[in-house]
N, CA, C and O of each residue as an XYZ file, in Angstrom:
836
protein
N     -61.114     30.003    -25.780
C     -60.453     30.781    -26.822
C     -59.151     30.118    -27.284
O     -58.569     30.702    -28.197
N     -58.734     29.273    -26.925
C     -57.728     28.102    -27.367
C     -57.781     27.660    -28.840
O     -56.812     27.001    -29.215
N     -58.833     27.933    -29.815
C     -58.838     27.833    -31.249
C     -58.455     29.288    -31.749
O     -57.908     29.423    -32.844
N     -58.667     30.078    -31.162
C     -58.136     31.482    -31.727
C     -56.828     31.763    -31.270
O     -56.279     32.312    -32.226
N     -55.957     31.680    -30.247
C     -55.136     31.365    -29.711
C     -54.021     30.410    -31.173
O     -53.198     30.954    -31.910
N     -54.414     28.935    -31.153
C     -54.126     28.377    -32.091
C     -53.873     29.271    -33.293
O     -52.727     29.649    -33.540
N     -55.141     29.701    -34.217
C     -55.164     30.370    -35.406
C     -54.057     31.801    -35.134
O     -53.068     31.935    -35.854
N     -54.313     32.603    -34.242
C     -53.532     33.169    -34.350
C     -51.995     32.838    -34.747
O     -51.421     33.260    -35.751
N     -51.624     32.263    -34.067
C     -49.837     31.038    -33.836
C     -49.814     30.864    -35.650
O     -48.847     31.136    -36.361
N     -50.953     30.420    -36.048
C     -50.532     29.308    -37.313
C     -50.539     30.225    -38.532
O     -49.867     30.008    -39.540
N     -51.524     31.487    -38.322
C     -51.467     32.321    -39.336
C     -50.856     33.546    -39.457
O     -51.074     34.304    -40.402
N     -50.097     33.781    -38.545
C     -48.735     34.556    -37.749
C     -47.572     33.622    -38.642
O     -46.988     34.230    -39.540
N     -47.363     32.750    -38.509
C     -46.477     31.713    -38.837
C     -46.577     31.129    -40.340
O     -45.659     30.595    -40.962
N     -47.826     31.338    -40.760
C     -47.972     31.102    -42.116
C     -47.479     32.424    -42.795
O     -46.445     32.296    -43.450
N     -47.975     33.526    -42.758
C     -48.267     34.966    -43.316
C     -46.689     35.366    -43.128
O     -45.968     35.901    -43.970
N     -46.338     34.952    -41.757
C     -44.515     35.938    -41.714
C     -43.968     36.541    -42.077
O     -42.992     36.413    -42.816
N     -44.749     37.920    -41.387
C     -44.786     39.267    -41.967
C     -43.401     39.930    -42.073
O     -43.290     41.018    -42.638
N     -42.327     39.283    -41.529
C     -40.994     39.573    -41.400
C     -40.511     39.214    -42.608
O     -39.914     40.055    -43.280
N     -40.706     37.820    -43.109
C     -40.005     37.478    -44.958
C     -40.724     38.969    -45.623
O     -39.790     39.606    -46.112
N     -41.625     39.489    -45.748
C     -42.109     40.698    -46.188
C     -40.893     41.658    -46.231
O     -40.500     42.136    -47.295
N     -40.283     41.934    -44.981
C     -39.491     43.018    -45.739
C     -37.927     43.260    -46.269
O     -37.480     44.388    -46.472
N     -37.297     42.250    -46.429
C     -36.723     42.305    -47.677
C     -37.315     42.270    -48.884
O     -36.707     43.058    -49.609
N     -38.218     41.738    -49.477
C     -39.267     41.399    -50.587
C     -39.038     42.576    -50.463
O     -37.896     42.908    -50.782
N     -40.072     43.785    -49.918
C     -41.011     44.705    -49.907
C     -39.892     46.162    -50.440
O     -40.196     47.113    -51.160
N     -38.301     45.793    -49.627
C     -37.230     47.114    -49.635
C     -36.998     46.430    -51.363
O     -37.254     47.275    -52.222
N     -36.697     45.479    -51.743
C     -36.261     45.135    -53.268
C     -37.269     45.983    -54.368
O     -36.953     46.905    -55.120
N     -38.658     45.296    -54.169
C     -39.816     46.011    -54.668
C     -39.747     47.643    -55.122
O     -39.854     48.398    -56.089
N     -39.518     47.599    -53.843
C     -39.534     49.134    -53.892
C     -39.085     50.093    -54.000
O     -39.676     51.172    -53.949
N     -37.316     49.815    -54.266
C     -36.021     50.354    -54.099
C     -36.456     51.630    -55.541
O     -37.170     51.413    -56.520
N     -35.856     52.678    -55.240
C     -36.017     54.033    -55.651
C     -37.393     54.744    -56.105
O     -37.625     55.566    -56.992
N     -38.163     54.148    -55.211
C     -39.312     54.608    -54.910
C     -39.502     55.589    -54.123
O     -38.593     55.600    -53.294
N     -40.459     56.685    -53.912
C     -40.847     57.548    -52.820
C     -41.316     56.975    -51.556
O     -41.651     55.799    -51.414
N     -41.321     58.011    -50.510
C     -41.648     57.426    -49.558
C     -43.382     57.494    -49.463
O     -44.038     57.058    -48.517
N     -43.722     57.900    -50.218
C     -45.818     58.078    -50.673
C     -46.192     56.685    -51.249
O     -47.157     56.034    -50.848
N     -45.116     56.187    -52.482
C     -45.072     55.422    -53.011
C     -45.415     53.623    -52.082
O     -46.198     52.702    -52.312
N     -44.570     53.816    -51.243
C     -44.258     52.580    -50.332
C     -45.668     52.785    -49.606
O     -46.408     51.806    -49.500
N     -46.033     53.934    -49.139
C     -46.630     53.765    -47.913
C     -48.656     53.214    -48.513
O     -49.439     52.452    -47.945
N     -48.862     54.191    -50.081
C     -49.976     53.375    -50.699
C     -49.706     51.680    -50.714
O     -50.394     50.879    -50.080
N     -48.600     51.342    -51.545
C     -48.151     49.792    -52.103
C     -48.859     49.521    -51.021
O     -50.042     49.254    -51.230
N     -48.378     49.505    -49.602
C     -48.268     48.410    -48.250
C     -49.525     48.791    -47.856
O     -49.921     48.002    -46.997
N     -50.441     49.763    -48.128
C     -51.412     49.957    -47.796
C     -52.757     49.102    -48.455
O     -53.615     48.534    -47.779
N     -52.708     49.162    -49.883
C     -53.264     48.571    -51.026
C     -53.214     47.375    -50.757
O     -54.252     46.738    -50.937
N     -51.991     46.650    -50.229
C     -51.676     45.013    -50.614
C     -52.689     44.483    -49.255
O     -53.625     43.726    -49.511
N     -52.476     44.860    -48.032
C     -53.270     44.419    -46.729
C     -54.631     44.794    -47.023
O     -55.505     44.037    -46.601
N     -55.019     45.963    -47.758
C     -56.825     45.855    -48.079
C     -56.919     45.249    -48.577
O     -57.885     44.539    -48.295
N     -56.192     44.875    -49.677
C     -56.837     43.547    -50.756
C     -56.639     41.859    -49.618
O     -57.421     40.922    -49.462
N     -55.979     41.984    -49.343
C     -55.634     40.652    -48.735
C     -56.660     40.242    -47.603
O     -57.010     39.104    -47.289
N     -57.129     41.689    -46.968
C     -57.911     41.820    -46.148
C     -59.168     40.969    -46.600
O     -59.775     40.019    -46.105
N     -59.312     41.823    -47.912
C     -60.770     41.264    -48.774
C     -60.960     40.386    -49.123
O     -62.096     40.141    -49.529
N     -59.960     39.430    -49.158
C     -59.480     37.950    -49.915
C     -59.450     37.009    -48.649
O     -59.729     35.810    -48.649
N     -58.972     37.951    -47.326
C     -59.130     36.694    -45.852
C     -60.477     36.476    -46.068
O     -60.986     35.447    -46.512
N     -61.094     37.617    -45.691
C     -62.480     37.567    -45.279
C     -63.547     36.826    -46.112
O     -64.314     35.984    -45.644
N     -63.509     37.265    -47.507
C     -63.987     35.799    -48.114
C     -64.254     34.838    -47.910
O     -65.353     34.308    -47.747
N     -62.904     34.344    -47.883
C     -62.582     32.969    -47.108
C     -62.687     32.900    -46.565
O     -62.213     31.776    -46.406
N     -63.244     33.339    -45.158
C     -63.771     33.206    -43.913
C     -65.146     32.971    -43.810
O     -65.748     32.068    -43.227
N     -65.553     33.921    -44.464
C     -67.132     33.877    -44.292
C     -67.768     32.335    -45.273
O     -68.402     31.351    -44.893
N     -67.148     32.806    -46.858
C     -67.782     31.545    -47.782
C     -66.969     29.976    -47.487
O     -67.648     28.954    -47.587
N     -65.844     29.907    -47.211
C     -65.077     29.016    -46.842
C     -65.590     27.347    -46.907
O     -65.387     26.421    -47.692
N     -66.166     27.475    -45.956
C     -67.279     26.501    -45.865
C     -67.982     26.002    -46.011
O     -68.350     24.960    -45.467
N     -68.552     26.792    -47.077
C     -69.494     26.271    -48.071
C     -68.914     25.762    -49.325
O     -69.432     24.965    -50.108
N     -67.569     26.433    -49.419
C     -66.999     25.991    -50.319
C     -66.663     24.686    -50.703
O     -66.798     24.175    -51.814
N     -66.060     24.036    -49.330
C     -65.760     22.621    -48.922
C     -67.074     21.973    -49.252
O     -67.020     21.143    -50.159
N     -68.428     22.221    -48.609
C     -69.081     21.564    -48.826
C     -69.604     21.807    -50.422
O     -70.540     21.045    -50.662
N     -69.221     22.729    -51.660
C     -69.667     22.384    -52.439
C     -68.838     21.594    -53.450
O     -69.240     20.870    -54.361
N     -67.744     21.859    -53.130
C     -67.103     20.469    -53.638
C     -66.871     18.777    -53.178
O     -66.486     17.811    -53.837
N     -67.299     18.919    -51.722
C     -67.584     17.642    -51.297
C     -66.567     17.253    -50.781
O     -66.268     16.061    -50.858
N     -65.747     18.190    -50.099
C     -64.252     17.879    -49.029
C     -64.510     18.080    -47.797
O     -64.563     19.237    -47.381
N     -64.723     17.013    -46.967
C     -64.688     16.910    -45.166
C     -63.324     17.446    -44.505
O     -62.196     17.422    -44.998
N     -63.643     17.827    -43.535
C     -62.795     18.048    -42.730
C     -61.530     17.763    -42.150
O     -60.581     18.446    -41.765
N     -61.804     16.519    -42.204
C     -60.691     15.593    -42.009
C     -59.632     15.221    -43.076
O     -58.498     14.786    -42.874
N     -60.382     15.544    -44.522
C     -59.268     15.449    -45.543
C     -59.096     16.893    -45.870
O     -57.974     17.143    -46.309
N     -59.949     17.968    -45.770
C     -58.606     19.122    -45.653
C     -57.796     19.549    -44.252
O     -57.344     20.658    -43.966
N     -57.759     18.315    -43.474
C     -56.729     19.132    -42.841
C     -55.678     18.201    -42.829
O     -54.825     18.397    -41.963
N     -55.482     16.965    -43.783
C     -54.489     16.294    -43.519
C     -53.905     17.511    -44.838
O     -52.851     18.139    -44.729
N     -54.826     17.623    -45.984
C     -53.998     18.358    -47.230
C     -53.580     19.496    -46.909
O     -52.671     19.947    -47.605
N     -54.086     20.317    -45.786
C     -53.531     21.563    -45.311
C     -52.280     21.148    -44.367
O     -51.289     21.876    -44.412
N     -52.274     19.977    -43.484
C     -51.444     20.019    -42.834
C     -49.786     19.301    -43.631
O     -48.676     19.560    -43.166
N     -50.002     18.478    -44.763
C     -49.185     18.688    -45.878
C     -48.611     19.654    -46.499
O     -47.497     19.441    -46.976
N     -49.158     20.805    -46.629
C     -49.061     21.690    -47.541
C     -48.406     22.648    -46.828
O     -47.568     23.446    -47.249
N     -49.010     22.472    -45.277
C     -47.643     23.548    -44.336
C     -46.391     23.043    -43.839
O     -45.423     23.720    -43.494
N     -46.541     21.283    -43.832
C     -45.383     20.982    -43.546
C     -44.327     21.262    -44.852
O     -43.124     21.430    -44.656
N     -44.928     21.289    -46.201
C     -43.667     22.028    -47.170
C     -43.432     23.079    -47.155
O     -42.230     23.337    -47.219
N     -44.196     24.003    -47.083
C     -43.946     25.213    -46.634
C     -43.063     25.553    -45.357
O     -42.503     26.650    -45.368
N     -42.841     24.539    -44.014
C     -42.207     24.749    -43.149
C     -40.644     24.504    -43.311
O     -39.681     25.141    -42.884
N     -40.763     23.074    -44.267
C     -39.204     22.789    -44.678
C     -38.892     23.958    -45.741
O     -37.731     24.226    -46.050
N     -39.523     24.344    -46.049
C     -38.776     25.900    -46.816
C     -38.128     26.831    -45.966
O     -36.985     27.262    -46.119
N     -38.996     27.141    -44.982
C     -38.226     28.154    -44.315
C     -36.983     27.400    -43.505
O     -35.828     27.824    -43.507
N     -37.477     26.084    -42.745
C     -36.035     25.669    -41.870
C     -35.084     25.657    -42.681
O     -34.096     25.314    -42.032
N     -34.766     25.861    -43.892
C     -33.897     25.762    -44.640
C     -33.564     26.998    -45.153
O     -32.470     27.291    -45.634
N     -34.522     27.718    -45.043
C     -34.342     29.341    -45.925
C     -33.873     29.430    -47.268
O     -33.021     30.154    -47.784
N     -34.893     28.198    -47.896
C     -34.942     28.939    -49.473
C     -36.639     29.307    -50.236
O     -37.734     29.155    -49.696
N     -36.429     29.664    -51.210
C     -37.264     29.814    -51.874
C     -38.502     29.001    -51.988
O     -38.388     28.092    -52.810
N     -39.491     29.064    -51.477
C     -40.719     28.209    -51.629
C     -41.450     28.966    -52.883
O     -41.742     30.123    -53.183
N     -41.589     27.545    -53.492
C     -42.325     27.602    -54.686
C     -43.797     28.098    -54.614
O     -44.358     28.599    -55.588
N     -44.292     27.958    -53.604
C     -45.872     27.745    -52.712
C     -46.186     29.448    -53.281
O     -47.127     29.862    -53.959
N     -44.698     30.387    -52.559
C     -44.554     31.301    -52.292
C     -43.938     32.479    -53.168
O     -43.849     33.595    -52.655
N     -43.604     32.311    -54.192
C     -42.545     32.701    -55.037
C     -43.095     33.037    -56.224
O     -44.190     32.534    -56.478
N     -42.516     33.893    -57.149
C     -42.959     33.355    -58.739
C     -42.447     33.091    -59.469
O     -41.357     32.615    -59.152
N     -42.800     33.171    -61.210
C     -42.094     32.723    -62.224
C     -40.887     33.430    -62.670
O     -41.041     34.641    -62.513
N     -39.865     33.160    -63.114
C     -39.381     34.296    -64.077
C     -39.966     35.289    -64.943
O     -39.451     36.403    -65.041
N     -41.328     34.865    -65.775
C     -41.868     35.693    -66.165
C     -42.709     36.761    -65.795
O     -42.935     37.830    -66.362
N     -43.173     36.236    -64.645
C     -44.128     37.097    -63.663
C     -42.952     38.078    -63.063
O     -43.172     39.288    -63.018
N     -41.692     37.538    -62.598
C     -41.069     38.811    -62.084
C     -40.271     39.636    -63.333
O     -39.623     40.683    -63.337
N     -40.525     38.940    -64.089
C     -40.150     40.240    -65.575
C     -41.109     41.737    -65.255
O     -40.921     42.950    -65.160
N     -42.342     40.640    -65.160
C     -43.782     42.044    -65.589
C     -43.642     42.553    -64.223
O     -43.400     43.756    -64.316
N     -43.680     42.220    -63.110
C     -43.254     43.260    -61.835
C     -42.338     44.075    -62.129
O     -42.908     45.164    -62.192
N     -41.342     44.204    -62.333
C     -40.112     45.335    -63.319
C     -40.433     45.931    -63.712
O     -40.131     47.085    -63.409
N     -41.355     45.648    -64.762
C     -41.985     46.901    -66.020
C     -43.617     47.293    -65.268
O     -44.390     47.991    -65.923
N     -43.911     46.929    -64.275
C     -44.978     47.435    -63.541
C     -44.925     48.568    -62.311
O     -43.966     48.450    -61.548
N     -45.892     49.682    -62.042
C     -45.810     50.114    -60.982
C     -46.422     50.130    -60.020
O     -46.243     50.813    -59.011
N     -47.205     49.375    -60.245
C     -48.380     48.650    -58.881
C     -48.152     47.373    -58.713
O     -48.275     46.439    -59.505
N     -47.749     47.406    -57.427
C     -46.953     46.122    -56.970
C     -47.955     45.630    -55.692
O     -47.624     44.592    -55.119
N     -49.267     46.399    -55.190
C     -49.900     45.616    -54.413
C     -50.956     44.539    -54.366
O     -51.405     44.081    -53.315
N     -51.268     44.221    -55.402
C     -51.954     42.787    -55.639
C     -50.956     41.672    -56.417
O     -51.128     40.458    -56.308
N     -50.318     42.039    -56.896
C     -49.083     41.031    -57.393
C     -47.578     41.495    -57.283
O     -47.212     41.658    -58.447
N     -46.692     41.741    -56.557
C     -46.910     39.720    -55.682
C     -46.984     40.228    -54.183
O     -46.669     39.513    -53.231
N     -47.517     41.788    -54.045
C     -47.583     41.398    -52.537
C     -48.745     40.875    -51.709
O     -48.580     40.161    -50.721
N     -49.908     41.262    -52.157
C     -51.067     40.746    -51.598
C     -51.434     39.230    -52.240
O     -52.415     38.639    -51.789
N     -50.813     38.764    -53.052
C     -51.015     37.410    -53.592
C     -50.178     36.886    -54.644
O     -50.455     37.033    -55.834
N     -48.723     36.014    -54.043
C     -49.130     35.257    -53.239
C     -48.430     35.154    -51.657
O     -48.613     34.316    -50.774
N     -47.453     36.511    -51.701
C     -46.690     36.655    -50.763
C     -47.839     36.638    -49.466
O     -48.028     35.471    -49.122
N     -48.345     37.246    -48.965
C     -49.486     37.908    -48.082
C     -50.800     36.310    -47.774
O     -50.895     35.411    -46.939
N     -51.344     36.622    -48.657
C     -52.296     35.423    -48.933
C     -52.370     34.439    -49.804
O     -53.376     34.165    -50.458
N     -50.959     33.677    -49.865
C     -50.617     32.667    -50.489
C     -51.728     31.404    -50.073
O     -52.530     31.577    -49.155
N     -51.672     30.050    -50.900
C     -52.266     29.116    -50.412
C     -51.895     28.590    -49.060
O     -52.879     28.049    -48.555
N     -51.261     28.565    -48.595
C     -51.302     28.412    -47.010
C     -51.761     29.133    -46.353
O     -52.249     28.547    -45.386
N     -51.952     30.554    -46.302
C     -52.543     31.326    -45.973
C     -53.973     30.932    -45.473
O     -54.477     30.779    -44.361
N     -54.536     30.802    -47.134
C     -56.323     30.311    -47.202
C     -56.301     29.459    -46.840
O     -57.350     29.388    -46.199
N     -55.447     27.955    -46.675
C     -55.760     26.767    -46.352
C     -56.131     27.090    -45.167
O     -57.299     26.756    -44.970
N     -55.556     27.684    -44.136
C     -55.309     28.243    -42.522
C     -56.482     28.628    -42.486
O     -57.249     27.880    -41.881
N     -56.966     29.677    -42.990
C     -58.338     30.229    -43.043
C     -59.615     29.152    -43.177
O     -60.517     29.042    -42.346
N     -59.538     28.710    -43.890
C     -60.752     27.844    -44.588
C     -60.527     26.543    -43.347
O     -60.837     27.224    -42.370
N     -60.337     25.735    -43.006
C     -59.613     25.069    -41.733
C     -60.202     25.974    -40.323
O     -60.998     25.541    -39.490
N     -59.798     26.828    -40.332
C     -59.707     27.048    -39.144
C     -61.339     27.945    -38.688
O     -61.610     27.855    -37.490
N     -62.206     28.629    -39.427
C     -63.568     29.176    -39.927
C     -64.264     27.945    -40.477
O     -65.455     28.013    -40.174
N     -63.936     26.635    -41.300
C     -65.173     25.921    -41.050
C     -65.136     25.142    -39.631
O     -65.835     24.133    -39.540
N     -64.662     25.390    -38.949
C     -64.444     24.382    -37.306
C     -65.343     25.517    -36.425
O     -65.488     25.255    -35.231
N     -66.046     26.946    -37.018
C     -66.642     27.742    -36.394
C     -67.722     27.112    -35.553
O     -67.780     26.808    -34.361
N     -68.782     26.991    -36.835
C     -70.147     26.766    -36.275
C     -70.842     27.728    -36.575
O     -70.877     28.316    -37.656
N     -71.667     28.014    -35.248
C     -72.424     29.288    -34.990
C     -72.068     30.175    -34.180
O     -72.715     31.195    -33.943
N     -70.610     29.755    -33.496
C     -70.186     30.543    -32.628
C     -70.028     31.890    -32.637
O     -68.917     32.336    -32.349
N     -70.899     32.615    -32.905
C     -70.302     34.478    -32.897
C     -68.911     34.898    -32.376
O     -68.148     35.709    -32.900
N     -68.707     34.099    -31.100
C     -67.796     34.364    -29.922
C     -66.508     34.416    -30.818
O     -65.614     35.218    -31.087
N     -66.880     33.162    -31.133
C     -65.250     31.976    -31.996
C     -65.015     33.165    -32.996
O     -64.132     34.011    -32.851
N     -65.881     33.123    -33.985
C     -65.784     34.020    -35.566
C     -64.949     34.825    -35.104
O     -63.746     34.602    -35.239
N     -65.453     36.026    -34.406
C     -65.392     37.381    -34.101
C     -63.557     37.353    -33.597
O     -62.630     38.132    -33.818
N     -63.648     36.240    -32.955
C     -62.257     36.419    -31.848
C     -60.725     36.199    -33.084
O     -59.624     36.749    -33.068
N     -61.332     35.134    -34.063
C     -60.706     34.739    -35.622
C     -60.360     36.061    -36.077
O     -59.217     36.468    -36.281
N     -61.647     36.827    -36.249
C     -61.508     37.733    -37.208
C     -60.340     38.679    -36.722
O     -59.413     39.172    -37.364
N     -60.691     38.783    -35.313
C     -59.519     39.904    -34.850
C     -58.136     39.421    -34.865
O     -57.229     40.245    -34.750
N     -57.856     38.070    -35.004
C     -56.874     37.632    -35.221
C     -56.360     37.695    -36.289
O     -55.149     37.915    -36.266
N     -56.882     37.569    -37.355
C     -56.506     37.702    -38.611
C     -55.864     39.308    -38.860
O     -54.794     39.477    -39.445
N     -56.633     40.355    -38.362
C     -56.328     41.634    -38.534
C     -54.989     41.996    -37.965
O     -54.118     42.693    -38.486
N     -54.984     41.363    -36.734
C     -53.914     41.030    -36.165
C     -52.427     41.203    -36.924
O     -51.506     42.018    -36.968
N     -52.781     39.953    -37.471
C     -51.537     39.404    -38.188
C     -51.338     40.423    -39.434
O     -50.220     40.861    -39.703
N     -52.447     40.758    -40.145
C     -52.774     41.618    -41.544
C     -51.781     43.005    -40.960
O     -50.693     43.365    -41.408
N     -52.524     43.574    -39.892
C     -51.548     44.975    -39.351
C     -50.072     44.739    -39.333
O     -49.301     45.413    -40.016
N     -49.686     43.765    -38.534
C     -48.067     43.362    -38.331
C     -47.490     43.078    -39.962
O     -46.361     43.470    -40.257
N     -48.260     42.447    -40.870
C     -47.798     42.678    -42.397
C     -47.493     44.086    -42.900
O     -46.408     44.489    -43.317
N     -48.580     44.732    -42.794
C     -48.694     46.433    -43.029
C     -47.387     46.765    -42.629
O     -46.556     47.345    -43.328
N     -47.173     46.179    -40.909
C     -45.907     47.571    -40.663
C     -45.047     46.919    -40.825
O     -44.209     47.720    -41.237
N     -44.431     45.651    -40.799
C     -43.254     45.511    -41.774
C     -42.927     45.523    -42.678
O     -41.765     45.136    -42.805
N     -43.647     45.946    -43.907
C     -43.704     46.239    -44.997
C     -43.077     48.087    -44.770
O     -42.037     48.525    -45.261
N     -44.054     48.866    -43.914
C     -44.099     50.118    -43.894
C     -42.568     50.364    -43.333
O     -41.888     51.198    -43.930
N     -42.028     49.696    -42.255
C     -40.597     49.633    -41.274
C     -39.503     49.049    -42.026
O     -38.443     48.961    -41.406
N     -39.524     48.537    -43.486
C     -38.738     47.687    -44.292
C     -36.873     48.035    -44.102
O     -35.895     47.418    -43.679
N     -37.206     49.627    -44.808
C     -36.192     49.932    -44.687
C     -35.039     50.166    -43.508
O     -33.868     49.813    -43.648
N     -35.668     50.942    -42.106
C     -34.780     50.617    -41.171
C     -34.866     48.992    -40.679
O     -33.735     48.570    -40.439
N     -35.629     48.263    -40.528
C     -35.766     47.017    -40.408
C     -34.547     46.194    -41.101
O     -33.930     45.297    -40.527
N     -34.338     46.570    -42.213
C     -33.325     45.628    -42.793
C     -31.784     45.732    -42.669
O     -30.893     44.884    -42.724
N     -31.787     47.603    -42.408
C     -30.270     47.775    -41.673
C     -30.267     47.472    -40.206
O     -29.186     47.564    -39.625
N     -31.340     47.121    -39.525
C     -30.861     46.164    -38.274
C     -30.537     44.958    -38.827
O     -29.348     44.771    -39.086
N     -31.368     44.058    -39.077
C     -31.268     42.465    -39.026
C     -31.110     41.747    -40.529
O     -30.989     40.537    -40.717
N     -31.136     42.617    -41.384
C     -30.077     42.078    -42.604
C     -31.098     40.657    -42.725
O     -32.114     40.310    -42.122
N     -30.112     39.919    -44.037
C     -30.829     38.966    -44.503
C     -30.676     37.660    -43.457
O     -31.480     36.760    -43.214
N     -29.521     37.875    -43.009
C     -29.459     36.853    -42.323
C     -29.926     37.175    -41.102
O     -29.629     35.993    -40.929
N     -30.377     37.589    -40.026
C     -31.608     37.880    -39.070
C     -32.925     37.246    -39.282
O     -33.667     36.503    -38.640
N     -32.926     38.145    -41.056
C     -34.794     37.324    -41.261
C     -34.590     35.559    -41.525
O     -35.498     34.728    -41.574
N     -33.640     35.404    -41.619
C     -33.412     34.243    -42.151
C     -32.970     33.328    -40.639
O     -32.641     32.151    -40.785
N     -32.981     33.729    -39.704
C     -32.528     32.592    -38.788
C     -34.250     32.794    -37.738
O     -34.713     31.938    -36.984
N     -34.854     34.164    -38.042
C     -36.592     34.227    -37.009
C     -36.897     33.371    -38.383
O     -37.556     32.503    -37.812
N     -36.910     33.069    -39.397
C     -38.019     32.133    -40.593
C     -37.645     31.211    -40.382
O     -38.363     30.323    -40.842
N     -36.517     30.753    -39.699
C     -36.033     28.749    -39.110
C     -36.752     28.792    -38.071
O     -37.724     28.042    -38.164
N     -36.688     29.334    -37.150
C     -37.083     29.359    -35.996
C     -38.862     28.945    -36.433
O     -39.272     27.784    -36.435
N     -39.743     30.172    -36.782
C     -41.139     30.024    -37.361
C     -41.433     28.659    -38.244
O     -42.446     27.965    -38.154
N     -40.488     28.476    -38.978
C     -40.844     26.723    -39.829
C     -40.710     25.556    -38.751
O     -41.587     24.697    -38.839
N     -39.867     25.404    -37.864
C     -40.022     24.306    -36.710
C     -41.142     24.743    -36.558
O     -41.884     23.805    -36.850
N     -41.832     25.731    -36.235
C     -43.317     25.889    -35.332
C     -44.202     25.499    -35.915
O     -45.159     24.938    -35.381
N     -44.089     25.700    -37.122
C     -45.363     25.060    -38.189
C     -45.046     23.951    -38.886
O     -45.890     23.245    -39.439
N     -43.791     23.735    -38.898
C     -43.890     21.939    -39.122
C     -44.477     20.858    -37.857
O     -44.910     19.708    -37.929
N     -44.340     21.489    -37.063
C     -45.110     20.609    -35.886
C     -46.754     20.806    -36.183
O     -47.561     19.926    -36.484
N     -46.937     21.934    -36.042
C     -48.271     22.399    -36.204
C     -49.059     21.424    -37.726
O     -49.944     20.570    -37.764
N     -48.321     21.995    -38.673
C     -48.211     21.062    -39.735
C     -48.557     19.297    -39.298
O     -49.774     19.196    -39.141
N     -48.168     18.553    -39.172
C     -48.197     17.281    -38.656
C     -48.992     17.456    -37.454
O     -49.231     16.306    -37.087
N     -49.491     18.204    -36.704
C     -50.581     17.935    -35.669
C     -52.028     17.480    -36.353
O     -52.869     16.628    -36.066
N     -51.838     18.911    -37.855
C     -52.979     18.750    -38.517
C     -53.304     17.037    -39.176
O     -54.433     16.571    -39.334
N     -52.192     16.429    -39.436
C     -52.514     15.234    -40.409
C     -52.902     14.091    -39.383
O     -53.690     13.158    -39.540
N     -52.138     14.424    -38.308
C     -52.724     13.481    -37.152
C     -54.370     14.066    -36.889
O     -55.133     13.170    -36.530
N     -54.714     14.827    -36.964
C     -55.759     15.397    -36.150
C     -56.973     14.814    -37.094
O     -58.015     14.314    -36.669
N     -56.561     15.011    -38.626
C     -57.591     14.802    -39.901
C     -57.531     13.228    -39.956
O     -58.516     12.579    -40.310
N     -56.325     12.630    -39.589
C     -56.565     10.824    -40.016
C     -57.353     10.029    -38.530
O     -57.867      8.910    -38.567
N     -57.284     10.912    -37.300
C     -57.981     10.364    -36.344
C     -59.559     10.502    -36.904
O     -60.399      9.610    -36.781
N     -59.783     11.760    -37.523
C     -61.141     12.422    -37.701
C     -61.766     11.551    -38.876
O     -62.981     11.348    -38.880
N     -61.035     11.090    -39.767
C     -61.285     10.271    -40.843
C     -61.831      8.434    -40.174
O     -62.499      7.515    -40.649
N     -61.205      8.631    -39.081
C     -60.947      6.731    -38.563
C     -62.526      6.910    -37.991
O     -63.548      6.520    -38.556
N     -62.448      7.418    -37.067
C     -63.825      8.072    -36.598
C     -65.540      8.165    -37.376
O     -66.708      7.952    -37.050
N     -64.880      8.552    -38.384
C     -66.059      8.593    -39.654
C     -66.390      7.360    -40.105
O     -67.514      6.871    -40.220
N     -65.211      6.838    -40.380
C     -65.306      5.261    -41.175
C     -65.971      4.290    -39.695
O     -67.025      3.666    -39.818
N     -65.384      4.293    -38.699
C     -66.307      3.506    -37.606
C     -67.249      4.003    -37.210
O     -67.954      3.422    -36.386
């Protein structure tokens, strides 16, 4: 269980359900408390529906565009090492973030759980990269899948309740709290990050000999 183990770590660390709730108290500021508790509810079913996808079709996906293994995980393991120097730094990832114009129409909107919390905050492209990576390395394993899947839910619930806990959450640990656990989490996945590109250029050398 050392690949679920893994996935758990990386999609815990990708997802970081803690950047969620400042986002989530801004979002939501003079809202009801009915209000918050659908949003955070809505955004994890959809996201839910959007892991699982990608879990199940994932793989076929790769193979219908004709991407091995070994080159998505050097491009995944790229793609988290920028994502990791975002957080050791604690700014704004682009990966992660949106436009000016997109956060115009969030303003003048009142359904805020498929944009931007279930996508791309929630299940951003690192997110799926993690997914798709880590479900085509399945197989046939029932064991493996199953143990993934609960992992994923895992992580999906701990989104839910920091989203749902936002508000006392943020008069404990303030911005700067979330901001020194998201340094902490980007060292973890910048390593992780670079394990992957080592792991995909051995897997690539391998192929070619």
């Amino acid at each position: 269980m050392e690949s679920v183990l893994k996935f758990f770590v990386l999609f815990l660390v990708v997802v970081e359900p803690l950047s969620l709730v400042p986002i989530f108290a801004v979002l939501s500021v003079g809202q009801d408390e009915a209000y918050r508790r659908r949003m955070a509810a809505r955004a994890v079913f959809i996201s839910s529906c959007i892991c699982l996808l990608f879990a199940i079709a994932g793989a076929q996906l790769l193979k219908m565009l004709g991407i091995g293994l070994p080159a998505f995980r050097i491009g995944s393991g790229i793609l988290l090492f920028l994502i990791a120097l975002d957080m050791v730094f604690a700014r704004a990832s682009p990966i992660r973030t949106t436009t000016s114009k997109e956060q115009d129409e969030v303003r003048h909107r009142q359904d805020i759980s498929v944009f931007p919390l279930a996508f791309p905050l929630i299940t951003g492209p690192g997110a799926l990269a993690t997914i798709l990576l880590a479900f085509g390395e399945v197989g046939h394993s029932w064991e493996v899948f199953s143990g993934l899947i609960a992992a994923m839910v895992v992580v999906l619930f701990l989104a839910w309740l920091a989203m749902r806990l936002s508000a006392p959450m943020m008069r404990v640990m303030g911005v700067t709290g979330t901001n020194v656990i998201s340094r902490l989490f980007g060292v973890i996945l910048a390593a992780l990050g670079v394990q992957y590109v080592i792991d995909g250029v051995m897997g690539a050398m391998v192929l070619v000999s």
